[in-house]
N, C-alpha and C positions, 0 to 999 in steps of 0.2 A: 631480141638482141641480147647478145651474152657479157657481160661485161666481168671482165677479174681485175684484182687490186694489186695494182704492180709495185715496185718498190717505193719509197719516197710516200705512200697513202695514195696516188693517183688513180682513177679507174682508165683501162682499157676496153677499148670497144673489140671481141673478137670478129662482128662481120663486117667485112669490104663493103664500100661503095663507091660505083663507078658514079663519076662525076661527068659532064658534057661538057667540051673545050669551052662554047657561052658561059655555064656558068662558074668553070676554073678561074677565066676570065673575069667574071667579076669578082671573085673571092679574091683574085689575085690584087686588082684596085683596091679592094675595101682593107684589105691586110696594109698595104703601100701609106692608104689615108690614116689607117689605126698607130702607124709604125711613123710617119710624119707628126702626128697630134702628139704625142708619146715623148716626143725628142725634143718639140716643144715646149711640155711640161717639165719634162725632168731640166732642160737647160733654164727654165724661170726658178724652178725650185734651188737647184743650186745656187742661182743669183741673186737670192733672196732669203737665205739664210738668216738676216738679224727678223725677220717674221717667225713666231716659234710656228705658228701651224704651217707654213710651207719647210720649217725645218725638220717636222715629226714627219713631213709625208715625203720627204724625200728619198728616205728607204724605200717605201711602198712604191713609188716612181719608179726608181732605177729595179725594181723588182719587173715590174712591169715592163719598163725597156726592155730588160734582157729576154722577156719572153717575146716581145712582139719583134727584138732583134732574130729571133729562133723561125717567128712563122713567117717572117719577110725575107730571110733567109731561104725558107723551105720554096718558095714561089719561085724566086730568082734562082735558083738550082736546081728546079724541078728539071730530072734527065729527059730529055726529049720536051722541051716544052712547048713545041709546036705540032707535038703526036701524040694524037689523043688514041 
């Protein structure tokens, strides 16, 4: 597998892989559960500000929101998502 370093330091994967609507399907729940847990924490972290370690990791939180907003995002928009 070929991987290059896109902007920002990321790596890309350059080869495809076809996924099977079963296991879309589950990726799709575990992202759902990732992205529930997530909203979770970052809503306790903000509400708990006078804690300094729930206040250092609030950054780190809402870091992580916004990505798991991205790949719960990606499921829910996935075009055809009943055509595999």
């Amino acid at each position: 597998m070929n991987t290059t370093l896109e902007k920002g330091g990321r790596m890309s994967k350059s080869k495809k892989y076809k996924i099977k609507q079963k296991d879309f399907r589950k990726l799709e729940k575990l992202a759902e559960r990732i992205y529930n847990t997530v909203v979770v924490i970052d809503y306790f972290c903000r509400t708990q500000q006078e804690i300094e370690e729930l206040y250092n990791l609030a950054p780190i939180v809402e870091n992580l929101r916004r990505d798991t907003d991205t790949v719960n995002d990606y499921f829910i928009n996935y075009p055809d998502n009943n055509n595999f």
